[in-house]
C-alpha positions in Angstrom: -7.2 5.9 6.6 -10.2 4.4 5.1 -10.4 1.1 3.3 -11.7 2.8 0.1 -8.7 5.4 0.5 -6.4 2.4 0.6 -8.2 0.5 -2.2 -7.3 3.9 -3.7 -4.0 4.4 -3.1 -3.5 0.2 -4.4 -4.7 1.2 -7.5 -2.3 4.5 -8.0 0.4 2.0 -7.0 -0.5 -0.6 -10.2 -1.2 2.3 -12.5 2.8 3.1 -12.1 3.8 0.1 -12.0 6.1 0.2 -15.0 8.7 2.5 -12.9 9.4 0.3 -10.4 11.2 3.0 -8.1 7.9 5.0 -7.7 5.7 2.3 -7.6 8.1 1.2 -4.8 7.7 4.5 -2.9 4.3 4.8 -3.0 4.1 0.8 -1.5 6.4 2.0 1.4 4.2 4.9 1.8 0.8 3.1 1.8 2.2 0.1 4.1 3.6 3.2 6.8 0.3 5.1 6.6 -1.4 1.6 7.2 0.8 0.7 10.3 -0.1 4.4 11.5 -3.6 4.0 11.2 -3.7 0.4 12.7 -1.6 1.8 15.2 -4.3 4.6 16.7 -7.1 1.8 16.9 -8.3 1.9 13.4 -11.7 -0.7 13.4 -10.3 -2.0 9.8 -7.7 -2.7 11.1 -7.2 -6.5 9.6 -8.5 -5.6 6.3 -6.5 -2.2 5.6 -3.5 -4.8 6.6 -4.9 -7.2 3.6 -5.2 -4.2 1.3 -1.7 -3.3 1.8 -0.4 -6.4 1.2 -1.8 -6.9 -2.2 0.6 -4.6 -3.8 2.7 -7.9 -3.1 0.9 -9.4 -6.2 1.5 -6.1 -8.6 4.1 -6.5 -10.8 7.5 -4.0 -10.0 10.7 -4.7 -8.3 10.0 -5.1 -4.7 13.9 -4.4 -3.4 15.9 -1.6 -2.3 19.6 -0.9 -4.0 
């Protein structure tokens, strides 16, 4: 993953925002897909992490039923 792809996939994650339930998804999605590539050596390793982690700041329910 690059950090423009993750940029990216930040924004797709604001821009459904108002259903909480996708926007969930897609977070859980980008944050796995982060760990993987951090896992296989990624060099961005420490900002890909900090672009994940923005999503904290987007406004949906963050909680699982």
């Amino acid at each position: 993953m690059t950090l423009d792809q993750a940029r990216k996939r930040v924004k797709a994650i604001a821009a459904v925002s108002h259903d909480s339930e996708e926007a969930h998804v897609e977070e859980d999605r980008l944050r796995h897909d982060v760990l993987r590539a951090i896992s296989k050596g990624s060099p961005d390793a420490q900002e890909l992490a900090s672009i994940a982690l923005t999503t904290d700041a987007i406004d949906f329910a963050h909680w699982y039923a």
